[in-house]
GUTORRO-916851 format. One record per residue (C-alpha): residue number from 0; residue in three letters; y, x, z. Coordinates in steps of 0.5 Angstrom, whole numbers, plus 2048, in hexadecimal, padded with zeros to 3 digits. Layout:
BEGIN
   kolkol   kollo    yy    xx    zz
      NUM     ala     Y     X     Z
...
//
This chain:
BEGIN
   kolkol   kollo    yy    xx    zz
        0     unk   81F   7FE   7FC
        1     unk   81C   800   7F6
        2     unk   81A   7FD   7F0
        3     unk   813   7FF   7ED
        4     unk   814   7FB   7E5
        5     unk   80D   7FB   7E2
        6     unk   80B   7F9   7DC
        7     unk   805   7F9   7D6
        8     unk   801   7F6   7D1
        9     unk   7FD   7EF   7D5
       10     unk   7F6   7F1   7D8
       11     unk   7F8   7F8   7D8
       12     unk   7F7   7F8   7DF
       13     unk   7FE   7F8   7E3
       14     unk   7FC   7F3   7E8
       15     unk   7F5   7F8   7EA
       16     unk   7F9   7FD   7EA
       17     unk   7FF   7FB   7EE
       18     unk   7FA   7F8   7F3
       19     unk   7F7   800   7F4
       20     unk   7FE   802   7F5
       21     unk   800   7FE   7FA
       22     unk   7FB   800   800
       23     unk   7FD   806   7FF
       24     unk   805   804   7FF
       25     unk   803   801   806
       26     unk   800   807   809
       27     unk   805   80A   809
       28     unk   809   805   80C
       29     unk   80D   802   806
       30     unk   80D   7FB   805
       31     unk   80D   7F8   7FE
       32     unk   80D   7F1   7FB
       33     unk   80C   7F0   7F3
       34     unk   80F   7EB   7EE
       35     unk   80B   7E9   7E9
       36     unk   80E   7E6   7E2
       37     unk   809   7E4   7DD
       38     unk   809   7DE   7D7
       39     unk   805   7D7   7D8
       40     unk   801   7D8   7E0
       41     unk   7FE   7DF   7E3
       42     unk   7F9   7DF   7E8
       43     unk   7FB   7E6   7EA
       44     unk   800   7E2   7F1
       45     unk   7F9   7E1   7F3
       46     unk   7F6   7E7   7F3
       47     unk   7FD   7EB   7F6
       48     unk   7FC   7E5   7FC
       49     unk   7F5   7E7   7FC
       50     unk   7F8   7EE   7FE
       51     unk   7FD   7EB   803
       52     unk   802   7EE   7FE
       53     unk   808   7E9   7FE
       54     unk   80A   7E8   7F7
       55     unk   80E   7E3   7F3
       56     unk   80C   7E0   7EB
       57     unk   810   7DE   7E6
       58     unk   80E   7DB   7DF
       59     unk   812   7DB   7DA
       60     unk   80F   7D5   7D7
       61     unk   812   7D5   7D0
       62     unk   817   7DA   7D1
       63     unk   816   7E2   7CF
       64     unk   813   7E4   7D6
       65     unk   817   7EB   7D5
       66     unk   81E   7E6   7D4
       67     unk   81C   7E3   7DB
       68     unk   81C   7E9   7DE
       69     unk   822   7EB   7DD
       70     unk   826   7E4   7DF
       71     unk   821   7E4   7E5
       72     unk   821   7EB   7E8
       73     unk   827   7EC   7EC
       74     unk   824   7E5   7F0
       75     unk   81D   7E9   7F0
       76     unk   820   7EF   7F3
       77     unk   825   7EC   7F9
       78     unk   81F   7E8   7FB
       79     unk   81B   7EF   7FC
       80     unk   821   7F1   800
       81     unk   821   7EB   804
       82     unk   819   7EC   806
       83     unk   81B   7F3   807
       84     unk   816   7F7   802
       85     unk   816   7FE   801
       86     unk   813   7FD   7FA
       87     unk   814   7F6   7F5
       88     unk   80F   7F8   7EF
       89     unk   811   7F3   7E9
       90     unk   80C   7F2   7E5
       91     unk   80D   7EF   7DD
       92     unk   807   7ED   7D9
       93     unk   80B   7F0   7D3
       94     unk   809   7EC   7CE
       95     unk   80E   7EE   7C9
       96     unk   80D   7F6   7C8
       97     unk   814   7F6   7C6
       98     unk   817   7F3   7CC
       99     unk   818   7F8   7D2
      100     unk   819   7F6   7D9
      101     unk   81A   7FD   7DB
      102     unk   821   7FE   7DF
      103     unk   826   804   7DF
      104     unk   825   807   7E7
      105     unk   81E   804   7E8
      106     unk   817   807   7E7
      107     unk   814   803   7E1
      108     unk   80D   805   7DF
      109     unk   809   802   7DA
      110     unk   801   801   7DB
      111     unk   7FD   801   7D4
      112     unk   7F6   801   7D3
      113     unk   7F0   806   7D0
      114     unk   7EE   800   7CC
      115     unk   7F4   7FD   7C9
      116     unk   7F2   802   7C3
      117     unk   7F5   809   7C1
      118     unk   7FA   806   7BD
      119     unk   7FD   802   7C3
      120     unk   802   807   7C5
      121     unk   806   807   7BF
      122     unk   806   800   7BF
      123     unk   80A   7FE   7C6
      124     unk   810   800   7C5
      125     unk   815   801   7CB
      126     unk   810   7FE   7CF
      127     unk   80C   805   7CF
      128     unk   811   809   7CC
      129     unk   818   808   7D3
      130     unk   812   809   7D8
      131     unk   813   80E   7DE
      132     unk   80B   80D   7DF
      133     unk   806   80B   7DA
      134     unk   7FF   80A   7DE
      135     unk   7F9   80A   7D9
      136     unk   7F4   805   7DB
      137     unk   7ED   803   7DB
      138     unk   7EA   80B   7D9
      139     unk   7E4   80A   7DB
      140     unk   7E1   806   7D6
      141     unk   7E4   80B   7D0
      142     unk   7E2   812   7D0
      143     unk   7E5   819   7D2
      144     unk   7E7   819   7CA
      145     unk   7EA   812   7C9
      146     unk   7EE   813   7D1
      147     unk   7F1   81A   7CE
      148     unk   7F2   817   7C7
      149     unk   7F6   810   7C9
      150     unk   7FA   814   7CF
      151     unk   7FC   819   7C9
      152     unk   7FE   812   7C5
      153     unk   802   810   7CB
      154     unk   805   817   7CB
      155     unk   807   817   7C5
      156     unk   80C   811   7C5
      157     unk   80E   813   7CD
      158     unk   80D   819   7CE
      159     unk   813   81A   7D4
      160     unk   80F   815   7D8
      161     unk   809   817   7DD
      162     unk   803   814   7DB
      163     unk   7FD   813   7DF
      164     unk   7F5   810   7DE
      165     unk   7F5   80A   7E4
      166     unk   7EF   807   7E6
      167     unk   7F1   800   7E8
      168     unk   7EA   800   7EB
      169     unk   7E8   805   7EF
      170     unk   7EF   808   7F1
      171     unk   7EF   80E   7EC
      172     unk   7F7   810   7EB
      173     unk   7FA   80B   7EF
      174     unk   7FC   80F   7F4
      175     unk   801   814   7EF
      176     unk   804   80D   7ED
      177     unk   805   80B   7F3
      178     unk   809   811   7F6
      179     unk   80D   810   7F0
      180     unk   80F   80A   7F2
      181     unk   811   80D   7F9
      182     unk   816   811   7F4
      183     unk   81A   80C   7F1
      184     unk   821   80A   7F3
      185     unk   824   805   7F8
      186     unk   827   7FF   7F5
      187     unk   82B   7FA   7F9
      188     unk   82D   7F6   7F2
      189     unk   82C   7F6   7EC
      190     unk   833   7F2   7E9
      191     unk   835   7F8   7E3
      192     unk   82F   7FC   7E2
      193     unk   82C   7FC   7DC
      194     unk   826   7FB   7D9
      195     unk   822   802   7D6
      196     unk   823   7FE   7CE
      197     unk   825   7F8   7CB
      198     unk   822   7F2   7CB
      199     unk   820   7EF   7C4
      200     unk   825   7EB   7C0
      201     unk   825   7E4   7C1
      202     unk   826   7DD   7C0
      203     unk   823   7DA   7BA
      204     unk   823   7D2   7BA
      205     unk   81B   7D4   7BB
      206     unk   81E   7D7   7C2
      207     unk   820   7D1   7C4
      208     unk   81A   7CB   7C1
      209     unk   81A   7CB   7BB
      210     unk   813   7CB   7B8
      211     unk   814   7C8   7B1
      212     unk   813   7CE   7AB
      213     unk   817   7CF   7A6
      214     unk   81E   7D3   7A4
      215     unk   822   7CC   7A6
      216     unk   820   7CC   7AD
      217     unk   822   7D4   7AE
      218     unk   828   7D6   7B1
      219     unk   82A   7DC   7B5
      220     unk   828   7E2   7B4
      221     unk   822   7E1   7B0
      222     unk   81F   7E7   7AC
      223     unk   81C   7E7   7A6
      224     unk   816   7EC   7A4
      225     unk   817   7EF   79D
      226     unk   813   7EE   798
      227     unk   813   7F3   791
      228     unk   815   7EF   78C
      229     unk   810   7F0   787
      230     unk   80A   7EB   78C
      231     unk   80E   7E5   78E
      232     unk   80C   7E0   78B
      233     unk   811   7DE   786
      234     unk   811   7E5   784
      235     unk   80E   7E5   77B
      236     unk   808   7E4   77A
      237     unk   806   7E0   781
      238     unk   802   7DA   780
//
């Protein structure tokens, strides 16, 4: 079975492009289930139900959503198996731009929006910058200058991957996207494969409950911005 890894900003339009995709996949005779992973609630099980699209939803709740994949993927994927898909796309909300659920040997592509700001692809870290794919959503409210500076944006932090204006909408892209899929690799575990980049540091006392502020209470690895010395407040001459 493949392993399709999807990831991007919230609300960029990975559910409504995924749902564009999957028709296709089924025309030509490939059976495909989706795991979603996300936060707090989604309502995105509903419409993959809509679809008849068989899928599994994972809240992470007070997790990291991209740390809940990673304990939770290999079982996602042995259930794929079990329910012989030819194709498991995982969705991440990827909230954090640092984390990544990208995976060695799977194909990961990363869905980011016209609208996010021209700056945004700087900002996303491994999450753009470890993609096969990037699929640039919601053209058709920007214009042919904006679309052409964004991808040139998006280009210049991953320029090794395909990048593809997508329309959750009417369709547009989303059949390159899914011949992509066609082309990625079969899997039978994932026990030992590696993830594409490291997932932030962690655990700090904050990671585990705390919620009181303050230098006693932190523990772990705990950073520290630093501030020039001449604007802290004891510095002479502060009132």
């Amino acid at each position: 079975m493949k392993l399709i890894t999807v990831a991007g900003p919230p609300s960029s339009g990975k559910t409504s492009v995924m749902l564009r995709i999957i028709p296709f996949l089924k025309e030509r005779g490939l059976k495909a289930g989706v795991v979603k992973f996300d936060c707090i609630a989604s309502a995105d099980k509903e419409r993959y139900a809509e679809k008849d699209v068989p899928v599994l939803l994972g809240l992470a709740g007070n997790l990291c959503p991209d740390h809940f994949f990673v304990t939770n993927i290999e079982d996602c994927l042995q259930w794929g198996i079990s329910q012989g898909f030819d194709l498991l796309i995982s969705e991440s909300a990827g909230l954090c731009n640092r984390c990544s659920p990208f995976i060695r040997g799977s194909v990961a592509l990363c869905v980011i929006d016209n609208l996010s700001g021209m700056n945004t692809p700087a900002k996303m870290g491994p999450l753009l910058k470890q993609a096969d794919v990037v699929a640039v959503t919601k053209g058709d409210i920007v214009s042919q200058a904006e679309r052409e500076v964004f991808e040139y944006r998006v280009r210049q932090v991953n320029n090794r991957a395909e990048v593809l204006q997508v329309n959750g909408l009417t369709g547009q892209g989303t059949e390159r996207l899914a011949r992509l899929f066609e082309e990625g690799a079969e899997l039978e575990s994932l026990n030992g494969s590696r993830l594409r980049f490291s997932m932030p540091a962690a655990v700090c006392s904050y990671c585990l409950g705390e919620t009181r502020i303050g230098s006693d209470y932190q523990m772990g690895n705990v950073k520290s911005m630093v501030i020039p010395a001449a604007d802290r407040p004891d510095a002479e001459g502060a009132s």
